[in-house]
C-alpha positions, 0 to 999 in steps of 0.5 A: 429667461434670466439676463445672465444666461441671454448671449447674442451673437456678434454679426461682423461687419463688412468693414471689418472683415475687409481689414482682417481680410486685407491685413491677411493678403498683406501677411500672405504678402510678406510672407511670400516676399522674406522668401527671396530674402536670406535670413539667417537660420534660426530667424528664418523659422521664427520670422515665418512663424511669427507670421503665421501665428498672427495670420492664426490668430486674426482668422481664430478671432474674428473669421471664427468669432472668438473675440466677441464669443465666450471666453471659455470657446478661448479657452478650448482653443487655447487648450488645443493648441497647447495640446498639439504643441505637446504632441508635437514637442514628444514626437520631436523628442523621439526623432531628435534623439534616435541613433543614425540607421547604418545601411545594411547592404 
């Protein structure tokens, strides 16, 4: 087997996951906390997910091992996201603008 196409895989260790752990309680922690706290209303939602992208983002890399994988297992990820984004963003586009349903009775 050539060296080029040798791939060894990662194994965390305890103390790492344990920081990534803690830091997720920490998140989940605030998370809870700026719900008794009145922000205003476009900075609520991008506060919120400001947050849960970086809870994400912590679980993608090192719970599922992309920081230590290959960059193309990145790149799937990367290209669901923008792919459910997408999605998202059409079916936005067609609830946003429908016409008010005036009751028939």
């Amino acid at each position: 087997m050539s060296e080029h196409n040798h791939h060894e895989h990662h194994v965390s260790t305890a103390g790492q996951l344990w920081a990534v752990g803690i830091a997720l309680t920490i998140l989940t922690g605030l998370t809870v906390g700026l719900a008794f706290v009145e922000i205003p209303a476009p900075f609520d939602i991008i506060v919120a997910l400001t947050i849960a992208f970086g809870k994400a983002f912590l679980v993608a890399a090192f719970f599922m091992n992309l920081y230590w994988d290959t960059k193309f297992n990145s790149m799937l990820l990367v290209g669901a996201l923008a792919f459910f984004i997408l999605m998202v963003a059409i079916t936005l586009l067609d609830t946003l603008y429908r016409v008010e349903v005036v009751p028939s009775f």
